[in-house]
C-alpha positions in Angstrom: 100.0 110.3 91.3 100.2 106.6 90.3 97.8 104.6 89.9 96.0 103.0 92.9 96.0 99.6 93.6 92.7 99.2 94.6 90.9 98.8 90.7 93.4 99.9 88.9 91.2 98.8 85.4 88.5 101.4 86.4 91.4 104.2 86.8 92.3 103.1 83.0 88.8 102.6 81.8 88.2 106.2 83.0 91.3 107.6 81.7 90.5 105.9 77.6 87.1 107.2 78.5 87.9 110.6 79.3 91.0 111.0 76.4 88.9 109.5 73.8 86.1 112.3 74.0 85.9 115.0 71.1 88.6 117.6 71.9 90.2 115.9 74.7 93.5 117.3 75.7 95.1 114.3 76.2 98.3 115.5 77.4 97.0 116.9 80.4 94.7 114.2 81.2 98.0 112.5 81.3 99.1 114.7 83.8 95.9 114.9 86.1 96.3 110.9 86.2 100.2 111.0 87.1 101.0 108.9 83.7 103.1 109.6 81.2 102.2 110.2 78.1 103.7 107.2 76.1 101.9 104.8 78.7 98.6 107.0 78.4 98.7 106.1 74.5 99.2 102.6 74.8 96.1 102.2 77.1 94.2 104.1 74.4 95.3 101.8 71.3 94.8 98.6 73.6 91.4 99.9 74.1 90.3 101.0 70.6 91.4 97.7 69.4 90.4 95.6 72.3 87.7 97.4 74.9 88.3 97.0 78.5 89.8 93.7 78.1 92.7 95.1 76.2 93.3 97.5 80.1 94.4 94.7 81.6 97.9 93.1 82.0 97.8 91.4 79.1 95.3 89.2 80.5 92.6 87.7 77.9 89.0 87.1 78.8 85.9 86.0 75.8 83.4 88.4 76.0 81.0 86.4 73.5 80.1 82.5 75.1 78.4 81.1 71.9 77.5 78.0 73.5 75.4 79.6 76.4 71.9 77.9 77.4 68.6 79.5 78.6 70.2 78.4 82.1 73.4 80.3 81.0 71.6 83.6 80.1 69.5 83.2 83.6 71.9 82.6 85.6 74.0 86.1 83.8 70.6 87.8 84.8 70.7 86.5 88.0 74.4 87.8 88.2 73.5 90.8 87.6 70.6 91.7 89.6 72.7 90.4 92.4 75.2 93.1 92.0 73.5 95.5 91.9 71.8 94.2 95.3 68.3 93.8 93.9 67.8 97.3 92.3 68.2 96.8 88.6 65.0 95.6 87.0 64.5 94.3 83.3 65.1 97.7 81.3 68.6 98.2 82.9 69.7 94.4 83.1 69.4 94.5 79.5 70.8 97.4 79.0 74.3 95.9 80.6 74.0 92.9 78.8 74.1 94.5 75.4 76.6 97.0 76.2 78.5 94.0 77.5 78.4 92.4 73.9 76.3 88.9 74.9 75.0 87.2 72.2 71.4 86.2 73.4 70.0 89.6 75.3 66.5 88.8 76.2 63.9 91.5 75.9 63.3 93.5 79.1 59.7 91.8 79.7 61.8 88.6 79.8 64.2 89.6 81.9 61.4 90.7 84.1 59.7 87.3 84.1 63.1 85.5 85.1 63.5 87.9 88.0 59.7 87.4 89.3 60.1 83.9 88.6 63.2 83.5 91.1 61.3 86.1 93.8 63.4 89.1 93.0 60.8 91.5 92.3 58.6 91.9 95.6 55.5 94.0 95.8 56.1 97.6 95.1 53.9 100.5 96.1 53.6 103.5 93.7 57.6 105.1 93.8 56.7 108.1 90.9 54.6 110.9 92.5 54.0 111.7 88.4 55.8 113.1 86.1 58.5 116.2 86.2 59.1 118.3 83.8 63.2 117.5 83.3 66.0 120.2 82.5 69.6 120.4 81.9 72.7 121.8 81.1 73.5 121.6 76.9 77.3 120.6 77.8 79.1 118.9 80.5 80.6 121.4 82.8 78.3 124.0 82.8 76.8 123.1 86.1 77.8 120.9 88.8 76.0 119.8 91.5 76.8 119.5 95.0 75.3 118.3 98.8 75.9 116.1 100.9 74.2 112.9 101.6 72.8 112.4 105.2 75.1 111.3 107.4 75.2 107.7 109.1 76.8 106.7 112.4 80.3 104.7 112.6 81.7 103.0 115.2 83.4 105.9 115.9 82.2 109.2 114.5 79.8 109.6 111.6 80.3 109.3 107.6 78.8 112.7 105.3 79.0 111.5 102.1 79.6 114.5 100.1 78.5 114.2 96.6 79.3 116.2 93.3 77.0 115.8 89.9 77.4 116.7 86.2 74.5 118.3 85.3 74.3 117.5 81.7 75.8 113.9 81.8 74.6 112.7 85.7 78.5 111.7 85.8 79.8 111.5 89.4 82.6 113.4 89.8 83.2 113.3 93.2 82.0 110.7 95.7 83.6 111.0 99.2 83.5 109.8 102.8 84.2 113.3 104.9 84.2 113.1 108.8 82.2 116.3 108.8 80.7 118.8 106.8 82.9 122.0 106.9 85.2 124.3 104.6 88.2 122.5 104.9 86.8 119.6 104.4 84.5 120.3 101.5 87.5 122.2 100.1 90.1 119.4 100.1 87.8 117.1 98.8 86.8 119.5 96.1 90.7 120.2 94.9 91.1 116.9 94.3 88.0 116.8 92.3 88.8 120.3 90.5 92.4 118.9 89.8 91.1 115.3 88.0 88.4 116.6 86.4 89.1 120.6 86.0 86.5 123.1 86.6 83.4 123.4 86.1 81.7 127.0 85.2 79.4 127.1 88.1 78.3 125.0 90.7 74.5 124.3 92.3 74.4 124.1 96.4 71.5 124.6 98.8 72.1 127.0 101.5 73.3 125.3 104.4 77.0 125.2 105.9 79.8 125.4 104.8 78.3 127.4 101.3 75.4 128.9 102.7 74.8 131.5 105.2 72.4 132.1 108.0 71.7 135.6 107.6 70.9 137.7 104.4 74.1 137.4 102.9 74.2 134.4 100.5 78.5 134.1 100.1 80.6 132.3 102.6 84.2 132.3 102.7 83.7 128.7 100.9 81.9 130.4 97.5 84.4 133.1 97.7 86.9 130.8 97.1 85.1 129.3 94.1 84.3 132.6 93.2 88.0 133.3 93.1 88.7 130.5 90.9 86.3 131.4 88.2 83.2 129.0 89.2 80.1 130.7 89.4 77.7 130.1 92.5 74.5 129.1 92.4 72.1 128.6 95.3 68.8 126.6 95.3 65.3 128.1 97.3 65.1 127.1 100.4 63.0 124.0 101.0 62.9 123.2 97.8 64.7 120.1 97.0 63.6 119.4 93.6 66.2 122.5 92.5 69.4 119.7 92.8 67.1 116.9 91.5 69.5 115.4 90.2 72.0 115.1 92.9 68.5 114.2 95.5 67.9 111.4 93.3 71.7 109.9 92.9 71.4 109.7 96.7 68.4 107.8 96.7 70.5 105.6 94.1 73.2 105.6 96.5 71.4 104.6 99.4 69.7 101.7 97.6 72.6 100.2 95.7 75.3 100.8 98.5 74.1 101.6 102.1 70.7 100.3 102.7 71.0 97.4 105.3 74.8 97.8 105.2 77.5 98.5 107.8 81.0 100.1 107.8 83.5 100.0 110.2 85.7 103.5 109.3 85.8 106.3 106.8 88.1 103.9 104.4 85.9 101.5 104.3 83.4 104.0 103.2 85.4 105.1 100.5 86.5 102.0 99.3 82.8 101.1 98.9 82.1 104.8 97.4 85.0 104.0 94.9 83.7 100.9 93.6 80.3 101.5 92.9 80.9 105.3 91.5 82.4 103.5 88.7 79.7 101.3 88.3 77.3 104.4 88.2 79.5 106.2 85.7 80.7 103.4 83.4 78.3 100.3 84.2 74.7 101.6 85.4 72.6 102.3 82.4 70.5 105.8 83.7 67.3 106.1 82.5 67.2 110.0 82.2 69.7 109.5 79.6 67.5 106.6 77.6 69.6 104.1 79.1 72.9 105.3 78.3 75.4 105.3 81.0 76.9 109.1 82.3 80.4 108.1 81.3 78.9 108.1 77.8 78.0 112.3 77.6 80.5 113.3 79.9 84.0 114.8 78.7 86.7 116.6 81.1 86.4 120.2 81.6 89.2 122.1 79.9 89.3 124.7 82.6 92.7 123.5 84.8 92.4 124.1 88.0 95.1 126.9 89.3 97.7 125.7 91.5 98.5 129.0 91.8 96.1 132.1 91.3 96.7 135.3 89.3 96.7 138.6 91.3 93.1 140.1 90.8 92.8 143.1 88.5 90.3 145.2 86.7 89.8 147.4 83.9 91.1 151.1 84.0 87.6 152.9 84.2 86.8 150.7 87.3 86.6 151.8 90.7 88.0 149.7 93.3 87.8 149.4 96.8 89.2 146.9 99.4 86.4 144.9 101.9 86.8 146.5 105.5 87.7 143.6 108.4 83.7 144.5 108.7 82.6 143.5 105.6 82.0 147.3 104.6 83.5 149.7 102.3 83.6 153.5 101.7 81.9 155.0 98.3 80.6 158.4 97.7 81.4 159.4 101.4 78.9 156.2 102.6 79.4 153.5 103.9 78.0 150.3 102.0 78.1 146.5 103.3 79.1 144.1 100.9 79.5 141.2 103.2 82.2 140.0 105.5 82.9 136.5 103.3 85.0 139.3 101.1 86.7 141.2 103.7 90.3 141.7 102.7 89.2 141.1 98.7 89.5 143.8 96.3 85.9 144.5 94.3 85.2 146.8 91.4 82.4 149.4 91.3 81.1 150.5 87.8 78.2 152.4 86.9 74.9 150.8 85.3 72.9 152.2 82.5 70.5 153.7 85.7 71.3 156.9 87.1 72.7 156.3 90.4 72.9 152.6 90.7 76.6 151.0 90.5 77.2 147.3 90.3 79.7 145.8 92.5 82.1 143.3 90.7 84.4 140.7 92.2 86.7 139.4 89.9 84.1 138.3 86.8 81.4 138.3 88.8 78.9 140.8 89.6 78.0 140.5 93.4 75.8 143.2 94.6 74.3 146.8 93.4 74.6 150.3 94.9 71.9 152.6 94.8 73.0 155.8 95.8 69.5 157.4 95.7 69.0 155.7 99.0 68.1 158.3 101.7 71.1 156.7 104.3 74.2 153.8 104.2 72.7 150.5 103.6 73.3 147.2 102.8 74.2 146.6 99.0 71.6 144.8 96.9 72.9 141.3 97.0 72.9 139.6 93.6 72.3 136.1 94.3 73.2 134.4 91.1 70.8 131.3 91.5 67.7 132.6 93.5 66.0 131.3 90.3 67.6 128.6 88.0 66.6 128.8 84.5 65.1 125.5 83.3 65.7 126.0 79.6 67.8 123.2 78.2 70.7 126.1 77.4 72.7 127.4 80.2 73.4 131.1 80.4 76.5 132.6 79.3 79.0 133.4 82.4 79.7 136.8 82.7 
């Protein structure tokens, strides 16, 4: 696609962004942002020689102001804090300005003092319950995560913000206004993502619709089809937010910094606002997880492409392999087994385990459920639910 009109120097600060990290295959970021390559270069060398100023249409703007006063640097502070509608205290404010390149960065403390000294910092009860013991993913793209925000009313209908997280980096990959919460929509939204930023090797979700499932079954047609593409699914324990703590506390970011005491009149209004300020989060926002670096900074594209179209499904030759009944059954050793009926009409493999007796059930490169045929009757398979518990070492596991 071309490039959109509505802040058209974030699309290109992404892009130099995203093509400049170590092992970036430019070329196809080129083709995931509808470019061509020669133009894609000459953003890059504008940028290495010039920064963001050199994205722009050859439009020229000083980033240093060596004659700037105290006022000067207040009133930047000011700026600022105003932006980012009274949420950014002294740490990050300073942060910006340095990234930015000013000359005269006060220290934090003083940046504080300006603030209280102009009434922006009001009484604040205690936010931090205490402290948490923090995890993450070694690289970007081992683990996404993804819920959506709670909805809010519109003149007509209602907005779900449905959010998507980089685990290792906090980089929002997907930010979007969706008139509802289910398959279709969380799908559409979530090829777009896949196709921009490629895929991810597994994804983090709580259990309710359109990825999670009611009963004892914990695949929906939804993580099937992210099952199918190669994305491994991951699950959090129920009422336990803290599992997608990451992604629970970008809402509260999100609410503060774009909702809170704000009206919209439509979905594209939404996602107009949702456009502006994810870049500001990614490329702008200093995060204080990541010692005040900004997401954009760790983050790199996934060089998983997503599949416009998907290979046919096959397994090895010492596999045994059975089709899902309409019922979500199938027929093994004269039994009947259920597997689930988010697979029905999907072929699965069934391959013996090192116990005598017990099979594991395989769809595509993912194991999915256990057979035990030491059970006295037909039952349901032992569901393997990959992310009943999330491991909170700093290294992901390998996907198998």
């Amino acid at each position: 696609m071309p490039w959109m009109e509505l802040s058209v120097m974030d699309q290109r600060e992404e892009f130099v962004r995203l093509a400049s990290a170590p092992g970036a295959n430019r070329k196809e970021l080129c083709r995931r942002f509808g470019i061509s390559r020669e133009k894609g270069y000459k953003w890059l060398r504008r940028y290495m020689a010039e920064g963001r100023a050199g994205l722009a249409d050859r439009s020229r703007r000083p980033r240093l102001s060596p004659a700037r006063t105290t006022a000067a640097v207040e009133k930047e502070v000011l700026r600022i804090r105003k932006e980012s509608r009274d949420a950014w205290g002294g740490r990050k404010i300073r942060a910006v300005m340095r990234r930015a390149g000013q000359e005269e960065v006060p220290a934090a403390s003083t940046i504080t003092a300006i603030l209280r000294r102009h009434g922006k910092l009001g009484a604040r009860a205690a936010e931090h319950p205490g402290t948490y013991l923090r995890f993450e993913r070694a690289a970007p793209n081992e683990l996404w995560q993804m819920d959506f925000k709670g909805h809010f009313p519109l003149p007509v209908g209602r907005c779900h913000p449905l959010t998507v997280l980089d685990d290792h980096s906090r980089y929002s990959v997907g930010l979007t206004a969706c008139a509802d919460e289910q398959d279709a929509t969380v799908r559409a939204r979530l090829v777009t993502v896949f196709r921009r930023y490629g895929l991810p090797l597994a994804m983090l979700m709580d259990n309710g619709s359109p990825w999670g499932d009611a009963g004892d079954q914990p695949y929906t047609v939804f993580t099937v089809w992210l099952l199918r593409l190669g994305v491994r699914v991951s699950h959090g324990r129920p009422y336990h937010p803290q599992t997608q703590g990451k992604d629970e506390r970008f809402h509260r970011t999100l609410k503060a910094e774009v909702l809170q005491s704000r009206s919209f009149r439509d979905l594209a209004q939404c996602q107009s606002a949702f456009d502006a300020w994810r870049h500001v989060y990614n490329h702008d926002r200093p995060h204080d997880g990541l010692g005040l670096a900004v997401p954009a900074d760790r983050y790199r594209s996934s060089p998983r492409a997503f599949p416009e179209t998907l290979p046919p499904i096959e397994y090895g030759p010492g596999d045994t392999v059975r089709t899902i009944h309409h019922n979500g059954c199938i027929s093994f050793k004269n039994r009947k087994w259920r597997v689930g009926k988010a697979f029905r009409g999907q072929p699965i493999a069934l391959r013996p385990t090192t116990e005598d007796g017990v099979f594991s059930a395989h769809y595509c490169t993912h194991r999915i459920a256990a057979i035990d045929l030491r059970a006295a009757t037909s039952a349901t398979c032992g569901v393997v639910d990959n992310a009943s518990a999330l491991p909170t070492t700093p290294q992901a596991p390998p996907l198998r």
